[in-house]
SEKE-344693 format. One record per residue (C-alpha): residue in one letter; z, x, y negated. Coordinates in steps of 0.02 Angstrom, whole numbers. Layout:
<rs>
<r><aa>a</aa><pz>Z</pz><px>X</px><py>Y</py></r>
...
</rs>
This chain:
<rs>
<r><aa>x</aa><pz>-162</pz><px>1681</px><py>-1710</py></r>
<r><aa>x</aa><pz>-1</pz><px>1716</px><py>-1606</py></r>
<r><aa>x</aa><pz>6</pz><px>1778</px><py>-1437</py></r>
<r><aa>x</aa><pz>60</pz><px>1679</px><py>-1296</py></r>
<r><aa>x</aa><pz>151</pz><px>1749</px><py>-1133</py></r>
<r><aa>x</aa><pz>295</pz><px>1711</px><py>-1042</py></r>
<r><aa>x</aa><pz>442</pz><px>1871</px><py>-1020</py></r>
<r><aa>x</aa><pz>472</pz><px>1939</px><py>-839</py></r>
<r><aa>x</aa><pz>612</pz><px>1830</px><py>-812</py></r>
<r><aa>x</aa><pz>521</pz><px>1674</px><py>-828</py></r>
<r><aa>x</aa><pz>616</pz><px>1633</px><py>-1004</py></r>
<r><aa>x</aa><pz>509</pz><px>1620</px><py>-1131</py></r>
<r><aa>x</aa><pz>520</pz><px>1727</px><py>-1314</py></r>
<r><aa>x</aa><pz>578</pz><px>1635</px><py>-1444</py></r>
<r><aa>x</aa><pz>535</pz><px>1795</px><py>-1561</py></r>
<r><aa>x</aa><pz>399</pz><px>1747</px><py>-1696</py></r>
<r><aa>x</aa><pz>252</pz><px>1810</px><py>-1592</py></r>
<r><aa>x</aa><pz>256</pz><px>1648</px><py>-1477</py></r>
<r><aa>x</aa><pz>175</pz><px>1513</px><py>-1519</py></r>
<r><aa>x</aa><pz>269</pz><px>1335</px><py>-1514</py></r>
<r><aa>x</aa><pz>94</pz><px>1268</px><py>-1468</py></r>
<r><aa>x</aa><pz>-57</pz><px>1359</px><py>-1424</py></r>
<r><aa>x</aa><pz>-199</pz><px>1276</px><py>-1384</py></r>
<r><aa>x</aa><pz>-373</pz><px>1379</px><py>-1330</py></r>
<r><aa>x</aa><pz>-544</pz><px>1290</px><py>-1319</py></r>
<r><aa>x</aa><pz>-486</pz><px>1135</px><py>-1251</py></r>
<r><aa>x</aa><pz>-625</pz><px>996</px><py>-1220</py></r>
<r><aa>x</aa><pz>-599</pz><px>817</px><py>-1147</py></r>
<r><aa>x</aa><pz>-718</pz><px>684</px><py>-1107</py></r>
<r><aa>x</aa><pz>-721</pz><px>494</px><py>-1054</py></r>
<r><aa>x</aa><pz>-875</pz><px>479</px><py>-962</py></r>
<r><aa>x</aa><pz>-1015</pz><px>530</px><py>-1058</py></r>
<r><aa>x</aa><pz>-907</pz><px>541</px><py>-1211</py></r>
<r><aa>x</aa><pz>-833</pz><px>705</px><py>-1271</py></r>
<r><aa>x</aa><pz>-675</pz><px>657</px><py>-1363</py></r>
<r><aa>x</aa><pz>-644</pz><px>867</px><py>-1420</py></r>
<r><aa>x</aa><pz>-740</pz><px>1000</px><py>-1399</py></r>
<r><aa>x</aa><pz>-696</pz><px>1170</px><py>-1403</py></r>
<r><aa>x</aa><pz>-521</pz><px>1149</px><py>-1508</py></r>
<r><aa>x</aa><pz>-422</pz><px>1276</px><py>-1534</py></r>
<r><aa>x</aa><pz>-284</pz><px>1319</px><py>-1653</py></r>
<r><aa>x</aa><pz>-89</pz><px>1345</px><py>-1660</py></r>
<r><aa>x</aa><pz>88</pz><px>1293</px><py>-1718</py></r>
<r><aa>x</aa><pz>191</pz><px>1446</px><py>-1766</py></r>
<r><aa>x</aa><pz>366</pz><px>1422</px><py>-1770</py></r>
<r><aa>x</aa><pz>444</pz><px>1358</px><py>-1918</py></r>
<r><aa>x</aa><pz>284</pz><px>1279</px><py>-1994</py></r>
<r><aa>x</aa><pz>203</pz><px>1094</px><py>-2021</py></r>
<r><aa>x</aa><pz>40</pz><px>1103</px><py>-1969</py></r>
<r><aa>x</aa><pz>-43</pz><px>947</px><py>-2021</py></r>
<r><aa>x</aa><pz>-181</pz><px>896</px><py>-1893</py></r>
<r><aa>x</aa><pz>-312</pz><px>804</px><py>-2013</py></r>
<r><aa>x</aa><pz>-448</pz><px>683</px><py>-1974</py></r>
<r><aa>x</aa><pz>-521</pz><px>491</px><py>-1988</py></r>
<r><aa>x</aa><pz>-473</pz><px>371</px><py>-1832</py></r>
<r><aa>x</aa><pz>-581</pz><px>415</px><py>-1702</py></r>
<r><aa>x</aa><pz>-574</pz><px>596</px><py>-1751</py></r>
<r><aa>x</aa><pz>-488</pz><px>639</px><py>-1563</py></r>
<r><aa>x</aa><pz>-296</pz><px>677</px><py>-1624</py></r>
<r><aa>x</aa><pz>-228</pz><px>528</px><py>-1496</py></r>
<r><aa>x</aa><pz>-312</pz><px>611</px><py>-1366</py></r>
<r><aa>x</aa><pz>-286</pz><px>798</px><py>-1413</py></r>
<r><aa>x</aa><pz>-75</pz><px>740</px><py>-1417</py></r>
<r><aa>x</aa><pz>-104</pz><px>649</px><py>-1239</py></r>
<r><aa>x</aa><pz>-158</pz><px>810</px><py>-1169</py></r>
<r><aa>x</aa><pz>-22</pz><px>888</px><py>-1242</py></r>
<r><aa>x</aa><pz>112</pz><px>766</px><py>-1190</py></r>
<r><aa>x</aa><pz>27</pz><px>752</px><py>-1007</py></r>
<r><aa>x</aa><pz>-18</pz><px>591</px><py>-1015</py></r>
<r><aa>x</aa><pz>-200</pz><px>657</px><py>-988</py></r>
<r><aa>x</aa><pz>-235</pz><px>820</px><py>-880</py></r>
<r><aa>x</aa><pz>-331</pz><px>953</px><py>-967</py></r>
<r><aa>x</aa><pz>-460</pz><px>1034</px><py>-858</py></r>
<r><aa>x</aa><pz>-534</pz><px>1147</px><py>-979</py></r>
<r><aa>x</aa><pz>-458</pz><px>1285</px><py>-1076</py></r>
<r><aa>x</aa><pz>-270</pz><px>1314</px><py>-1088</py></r>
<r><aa>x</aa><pz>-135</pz><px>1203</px><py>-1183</py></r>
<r><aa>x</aa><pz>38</pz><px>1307</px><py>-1202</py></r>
<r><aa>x</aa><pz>198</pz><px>1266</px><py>-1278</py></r>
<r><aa>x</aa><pz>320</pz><px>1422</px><py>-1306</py></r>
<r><aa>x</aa><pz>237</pz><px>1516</px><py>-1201</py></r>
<r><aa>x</aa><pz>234</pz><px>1398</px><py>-1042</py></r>
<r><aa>x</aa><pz>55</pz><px>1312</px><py>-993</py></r>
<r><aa>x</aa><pz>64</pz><px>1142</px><py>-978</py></r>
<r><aa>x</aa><pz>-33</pz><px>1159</px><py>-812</py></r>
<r><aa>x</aa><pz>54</pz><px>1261</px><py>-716</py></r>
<r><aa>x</aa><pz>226</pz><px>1253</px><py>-779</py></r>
<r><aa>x</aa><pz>243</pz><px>1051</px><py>-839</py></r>
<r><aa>x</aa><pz>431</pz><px>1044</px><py>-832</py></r>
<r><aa>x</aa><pz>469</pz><px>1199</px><py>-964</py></r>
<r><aa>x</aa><pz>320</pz><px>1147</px><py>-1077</py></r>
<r><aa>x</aa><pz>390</pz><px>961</px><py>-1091</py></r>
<r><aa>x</aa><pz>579</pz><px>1016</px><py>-1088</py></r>
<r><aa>x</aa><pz>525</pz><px>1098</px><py>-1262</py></r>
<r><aa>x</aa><pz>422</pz><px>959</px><py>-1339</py></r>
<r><aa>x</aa><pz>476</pz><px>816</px><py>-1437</py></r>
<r><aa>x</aa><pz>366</pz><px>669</px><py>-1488</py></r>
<r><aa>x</aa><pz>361</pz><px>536</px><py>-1600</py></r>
<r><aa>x</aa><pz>207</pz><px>427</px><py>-1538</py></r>
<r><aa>x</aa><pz>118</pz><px>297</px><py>-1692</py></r>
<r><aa>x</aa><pz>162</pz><px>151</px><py>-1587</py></r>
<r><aa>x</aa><pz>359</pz><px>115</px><py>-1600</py></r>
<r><aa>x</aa><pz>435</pz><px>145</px><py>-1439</py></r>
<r><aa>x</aa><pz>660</pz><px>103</px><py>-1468</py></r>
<r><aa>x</aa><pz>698</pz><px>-47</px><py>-1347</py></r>
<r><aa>x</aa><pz>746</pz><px>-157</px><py>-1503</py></r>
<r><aa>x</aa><pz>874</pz><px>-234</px><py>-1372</py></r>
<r><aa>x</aa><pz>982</pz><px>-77</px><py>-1365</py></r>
<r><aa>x</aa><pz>1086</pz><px>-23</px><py>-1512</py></r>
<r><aa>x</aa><pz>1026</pz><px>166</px><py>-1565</py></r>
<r><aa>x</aa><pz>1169</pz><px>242</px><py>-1464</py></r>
<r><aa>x</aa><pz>1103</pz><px>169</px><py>-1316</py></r>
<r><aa>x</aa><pz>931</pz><px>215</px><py>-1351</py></r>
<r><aa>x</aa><pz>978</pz><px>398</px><py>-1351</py></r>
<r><aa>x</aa><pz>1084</pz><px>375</px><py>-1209</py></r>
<r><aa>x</aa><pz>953</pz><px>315</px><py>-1081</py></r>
<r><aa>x</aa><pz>828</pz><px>479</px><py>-1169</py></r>
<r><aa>x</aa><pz>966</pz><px>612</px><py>-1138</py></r>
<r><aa>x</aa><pz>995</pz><px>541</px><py>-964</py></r>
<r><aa>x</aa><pz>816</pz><px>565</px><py>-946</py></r>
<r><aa>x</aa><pz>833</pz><px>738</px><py>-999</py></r>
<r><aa>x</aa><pz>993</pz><px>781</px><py>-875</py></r>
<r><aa>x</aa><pz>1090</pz><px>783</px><py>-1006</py></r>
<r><aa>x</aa><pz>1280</pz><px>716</px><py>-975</py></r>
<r><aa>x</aa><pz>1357</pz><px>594</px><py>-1057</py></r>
<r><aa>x</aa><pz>1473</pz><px>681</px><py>-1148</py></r>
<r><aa>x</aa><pz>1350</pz><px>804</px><py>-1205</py></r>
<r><aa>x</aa><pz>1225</pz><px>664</px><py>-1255</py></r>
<r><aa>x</aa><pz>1362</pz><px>597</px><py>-1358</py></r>
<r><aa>x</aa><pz>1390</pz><px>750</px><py>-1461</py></r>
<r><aa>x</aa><pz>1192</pz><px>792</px><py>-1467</py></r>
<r><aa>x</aa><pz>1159</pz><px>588</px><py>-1533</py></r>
<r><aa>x</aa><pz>1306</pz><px>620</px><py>-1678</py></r>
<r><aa>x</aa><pz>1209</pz><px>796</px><py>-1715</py></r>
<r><aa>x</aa><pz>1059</pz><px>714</px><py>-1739</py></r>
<r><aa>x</aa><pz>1082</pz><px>546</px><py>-1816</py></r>
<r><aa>x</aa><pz>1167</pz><px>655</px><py>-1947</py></r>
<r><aa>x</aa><pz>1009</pz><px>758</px><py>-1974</py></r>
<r><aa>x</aa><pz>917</pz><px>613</px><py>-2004</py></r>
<r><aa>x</aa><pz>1021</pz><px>539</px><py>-2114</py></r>
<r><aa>x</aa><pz>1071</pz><px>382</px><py>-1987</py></r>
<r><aa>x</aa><pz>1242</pz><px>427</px><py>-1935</py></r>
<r><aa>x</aa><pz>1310</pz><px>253</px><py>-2000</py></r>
<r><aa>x</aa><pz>1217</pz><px>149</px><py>-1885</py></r>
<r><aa>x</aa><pz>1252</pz><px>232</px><py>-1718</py></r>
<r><aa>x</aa><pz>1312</pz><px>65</px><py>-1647</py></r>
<r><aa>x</aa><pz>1167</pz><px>-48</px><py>-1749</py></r>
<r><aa>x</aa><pz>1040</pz><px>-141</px><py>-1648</py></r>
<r><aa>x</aa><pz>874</pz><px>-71</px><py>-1665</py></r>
<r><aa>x</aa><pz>795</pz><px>-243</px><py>-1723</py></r>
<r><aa>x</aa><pz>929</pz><px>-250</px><py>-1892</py></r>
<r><aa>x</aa><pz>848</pz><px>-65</px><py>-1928</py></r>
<r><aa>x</aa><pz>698</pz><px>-64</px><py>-2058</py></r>
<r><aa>x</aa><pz>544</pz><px>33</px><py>-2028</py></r>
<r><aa>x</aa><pz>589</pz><px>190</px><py>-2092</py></r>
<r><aa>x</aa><pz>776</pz><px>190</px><py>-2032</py></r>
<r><aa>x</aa><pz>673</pz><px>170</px><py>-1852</py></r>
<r><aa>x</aa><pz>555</pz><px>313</px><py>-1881</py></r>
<r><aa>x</aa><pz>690</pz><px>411</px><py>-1917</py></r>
<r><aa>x</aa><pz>797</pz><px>343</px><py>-1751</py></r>
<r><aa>x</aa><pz>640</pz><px>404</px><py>-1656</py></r>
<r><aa>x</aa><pz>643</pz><px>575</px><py>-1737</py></r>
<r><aa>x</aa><pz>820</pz><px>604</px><py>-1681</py></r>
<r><aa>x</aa><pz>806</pz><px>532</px><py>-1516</py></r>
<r><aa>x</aa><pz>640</pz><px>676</px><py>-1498</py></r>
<r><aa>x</aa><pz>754</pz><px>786</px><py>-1547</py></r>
<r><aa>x</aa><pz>894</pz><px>776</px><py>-1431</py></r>
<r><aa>x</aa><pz>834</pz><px>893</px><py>-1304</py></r>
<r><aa>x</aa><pz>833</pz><px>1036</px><py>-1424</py></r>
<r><aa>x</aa><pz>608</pz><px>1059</px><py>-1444</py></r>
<r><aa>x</aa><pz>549</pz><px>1199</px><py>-1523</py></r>
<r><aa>x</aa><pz>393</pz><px>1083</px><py>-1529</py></r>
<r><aa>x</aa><pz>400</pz><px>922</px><py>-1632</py></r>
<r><aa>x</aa><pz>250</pz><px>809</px><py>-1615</py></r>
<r><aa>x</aa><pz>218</pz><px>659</px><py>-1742</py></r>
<r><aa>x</aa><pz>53</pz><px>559</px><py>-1722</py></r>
<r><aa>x</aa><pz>45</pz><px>453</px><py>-1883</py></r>
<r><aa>x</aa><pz>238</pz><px>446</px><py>-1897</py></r>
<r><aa>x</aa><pz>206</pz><px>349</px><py>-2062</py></r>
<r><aa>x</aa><pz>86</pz><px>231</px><py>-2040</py></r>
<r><aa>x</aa><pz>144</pz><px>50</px><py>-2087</py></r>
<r><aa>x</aa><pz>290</pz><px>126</px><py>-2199</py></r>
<r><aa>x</aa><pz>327</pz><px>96</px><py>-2366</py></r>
<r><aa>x</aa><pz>331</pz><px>217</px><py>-2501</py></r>
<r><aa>x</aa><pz>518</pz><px>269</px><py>-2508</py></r>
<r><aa>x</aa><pz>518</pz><px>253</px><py>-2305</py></r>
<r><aa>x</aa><pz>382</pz><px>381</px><py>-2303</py></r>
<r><aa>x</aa><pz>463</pz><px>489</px><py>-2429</py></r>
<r><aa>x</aa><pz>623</pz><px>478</px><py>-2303</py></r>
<r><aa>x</aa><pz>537</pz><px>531</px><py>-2167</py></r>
<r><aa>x</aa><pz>417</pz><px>659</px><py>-2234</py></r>
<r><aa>x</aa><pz>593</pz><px>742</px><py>-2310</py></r>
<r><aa>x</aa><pz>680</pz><px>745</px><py>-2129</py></r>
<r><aa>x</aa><pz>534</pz><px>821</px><py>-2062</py></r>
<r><aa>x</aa><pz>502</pz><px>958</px><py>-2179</py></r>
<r><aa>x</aa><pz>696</pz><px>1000</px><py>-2164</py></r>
<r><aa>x</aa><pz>675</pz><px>1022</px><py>-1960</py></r>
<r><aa>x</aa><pz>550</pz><px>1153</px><py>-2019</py></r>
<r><aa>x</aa><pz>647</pz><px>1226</px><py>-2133</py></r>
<r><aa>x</aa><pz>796</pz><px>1248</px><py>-2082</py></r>
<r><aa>x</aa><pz>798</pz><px>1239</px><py>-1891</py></r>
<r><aa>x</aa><pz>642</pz><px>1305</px><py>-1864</py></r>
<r><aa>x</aa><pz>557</pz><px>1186</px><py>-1790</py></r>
<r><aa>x</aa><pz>367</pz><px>1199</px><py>-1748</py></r>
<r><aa>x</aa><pz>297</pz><px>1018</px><py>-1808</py></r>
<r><aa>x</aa><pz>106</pz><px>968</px><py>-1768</py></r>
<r><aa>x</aa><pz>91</pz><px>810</px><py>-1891</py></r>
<r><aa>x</aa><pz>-69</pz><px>678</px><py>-1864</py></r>
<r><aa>x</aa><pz>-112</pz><px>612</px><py>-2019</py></r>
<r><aa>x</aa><pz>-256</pz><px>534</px><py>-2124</py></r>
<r><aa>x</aa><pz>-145</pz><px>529</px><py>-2282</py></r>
<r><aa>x</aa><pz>-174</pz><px>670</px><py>-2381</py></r>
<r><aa>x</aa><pz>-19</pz><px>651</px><py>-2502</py></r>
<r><aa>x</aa><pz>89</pz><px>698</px><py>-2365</py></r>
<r><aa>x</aa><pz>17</pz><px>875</px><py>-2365</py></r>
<r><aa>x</aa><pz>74</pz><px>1022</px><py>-2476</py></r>
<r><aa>x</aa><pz>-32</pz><px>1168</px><py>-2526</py></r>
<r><aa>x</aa><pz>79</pz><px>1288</px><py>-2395</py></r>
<r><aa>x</aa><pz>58</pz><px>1192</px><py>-2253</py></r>
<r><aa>x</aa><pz>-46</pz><px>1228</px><py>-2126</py></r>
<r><aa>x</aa><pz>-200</pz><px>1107</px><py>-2088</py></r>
<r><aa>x</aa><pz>-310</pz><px>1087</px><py>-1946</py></r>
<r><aa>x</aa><pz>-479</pz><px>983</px><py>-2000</py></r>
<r><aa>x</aa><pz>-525</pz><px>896</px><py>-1856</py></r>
<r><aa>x</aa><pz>-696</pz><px>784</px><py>-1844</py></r>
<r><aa>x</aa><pz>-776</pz><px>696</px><py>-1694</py></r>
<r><aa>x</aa><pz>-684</pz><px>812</px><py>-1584</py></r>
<r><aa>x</aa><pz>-730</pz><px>974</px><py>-1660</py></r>
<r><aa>x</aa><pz>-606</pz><px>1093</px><py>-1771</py></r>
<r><aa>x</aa><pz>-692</pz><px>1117</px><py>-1936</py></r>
<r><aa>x</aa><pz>-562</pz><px>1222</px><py>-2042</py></r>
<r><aa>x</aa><pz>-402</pz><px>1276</px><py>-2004</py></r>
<r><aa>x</aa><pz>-304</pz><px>1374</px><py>-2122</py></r>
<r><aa>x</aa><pz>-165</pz><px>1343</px><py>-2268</py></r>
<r><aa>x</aa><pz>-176</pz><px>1202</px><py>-2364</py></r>
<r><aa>x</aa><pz>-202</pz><px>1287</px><py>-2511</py></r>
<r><aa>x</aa><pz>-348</pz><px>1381</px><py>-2439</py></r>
<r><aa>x</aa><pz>-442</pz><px>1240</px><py>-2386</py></r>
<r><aa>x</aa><pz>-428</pz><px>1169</px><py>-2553</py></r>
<r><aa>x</aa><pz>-473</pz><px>1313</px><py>-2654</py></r>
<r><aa>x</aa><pz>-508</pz><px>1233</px><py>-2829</py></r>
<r><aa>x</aa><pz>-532</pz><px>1063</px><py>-2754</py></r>
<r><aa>x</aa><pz>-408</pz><px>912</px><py>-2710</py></r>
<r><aa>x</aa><pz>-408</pz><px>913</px><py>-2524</py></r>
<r><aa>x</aa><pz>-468</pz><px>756</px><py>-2520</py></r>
<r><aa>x</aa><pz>-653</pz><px>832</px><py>-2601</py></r>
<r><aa>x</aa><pz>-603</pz><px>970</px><py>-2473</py></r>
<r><aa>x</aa><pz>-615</pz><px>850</px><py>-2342</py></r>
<r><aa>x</aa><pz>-771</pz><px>750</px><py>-2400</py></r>
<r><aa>x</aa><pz>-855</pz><px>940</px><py>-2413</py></r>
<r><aa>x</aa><pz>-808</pz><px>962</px><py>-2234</py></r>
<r><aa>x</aa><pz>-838</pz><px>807</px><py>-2132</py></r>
<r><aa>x</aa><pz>-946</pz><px>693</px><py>-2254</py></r>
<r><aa>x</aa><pz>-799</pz><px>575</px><py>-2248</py></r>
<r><aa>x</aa><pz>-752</pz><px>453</px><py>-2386</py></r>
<r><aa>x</aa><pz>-563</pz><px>434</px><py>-2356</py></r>
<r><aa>x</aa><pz>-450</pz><px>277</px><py>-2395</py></r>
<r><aa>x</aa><pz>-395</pz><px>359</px><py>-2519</py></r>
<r><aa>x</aa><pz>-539</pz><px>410</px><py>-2607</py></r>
<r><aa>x</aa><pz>-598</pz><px>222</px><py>-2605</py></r>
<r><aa>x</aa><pz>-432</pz><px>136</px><py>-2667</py></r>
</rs>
């Protein structure tokens, strides 16, 4: 596991040894209800770790803690170094997300969509200009800067989201079930713009998913089940001479979707 500390001037590291996202024994409850217990695990620069587990398994709520939209009273939740407690405003200025629940205003063409997020973000018009060409060209969407987000398909919007998350610069990219409700090809698109963030830019990507064809044998994985972490390690690992779908079952007792079909 990486370390995690902040230098003496308050900056944090960007050197290999910092985590993008560390996150030590970390439990959350609604009422009586323990959502995680004890998670821990990281996101090392420059990797896709791919956060694994049924609906219900307590990856919504382990991204709302990250994102702040819950508060984390136990153990510590840090993004490049910078605890999301007691320094918010570093942590979030270094986190992208893509949420599972579509969030463009479909009344607002895609450059105005990543107008109103950079403004958000302090970022000047200008600037947000040259940062929305930057990445609508990543993504492959630099033809339909001035579309309306309702004439976009699903994947064209996915992707629109990714850029928009990325316009702030994140050395964290989160994605909770980024694919869900795409079709094949969209999926491929989007999978393909991801793993090219991690590539290339070095982007630290924590990917939700329950669909196991998404996952290659070098990524990382993080098991999760009714709250708890049960492996964490390489794909590849995990698998050992199994599919990682049987790696799964082994784990959890699960049947998957997949498994079923």
């Amino acid at each position: 596991m990486s370390d995690t500390k902040n230098n003496a001037d308050g900056d944090h590291d960007i050197g290999s040894t910092i985590a993008a996202l560390d996150i030590r024994n970390v439990s959350h409850a609604f009422g009586r209800k323990k959502a995680l217990d004890d998670v821990s695990f990281d996101v090392r620069q420059g990797r896709l770790t791919a956060l694994l587990g049924i609906n219900g398994a307590g990856k919504t709520t382990l991204f709302s803690l990250i994102t702040r939209l819950y508060d984390n009273v136990s153990g510590r939740i840090a993004v490049c170094g910078y605890d999301i407690r007691d320094a918010p405003g570093p942590a979030l200025a270094r986190t992208g997300v893509v949420f599972q629940n579509r969030s463009l205003d479909a009344s607002l063409s895609v450059r105005q969509n990543m107008q109103y997020h950079a403004a958000l973000h302090g970022i000047g018009r200008r600037e947000s200009q040259e940062r929305s060409e930057l990445v609508l060209k990543r993504v492959g969407l630099q033809d339909k800067t001035g579309a309306n987000v309702r004439t976009l398909s699903g994947g064209q919007i996915r992707r629109a989201e990714i850029a928009r998350a990325l316009l702030h610069d994140p050395a964290l990219l989160l994605l909770d079930e980024a694919t869900v409700g795409l079709d094949v090809q969209s999926r491929r698109d989007v999978i393909s713009v991801v793993r090219t963030l991690v590539s290339e830019h070095n982007v630290g990507v924590l990917w939700a998913t329950h669909l196991f064809d998404e996952i290659e044998p070098q990524d990382d994985v993080v098991i999760l089940h009714e709250g708890r972490v049960l492996a964490r390690d390489t794909a590849a690992e995990i698998m050992g001479s199994q599919s990682l779908n049987d790696a799964f079952l082994a784990r959890t007792g699960v049947v998957t979707r997949e498994e079923r079909v």
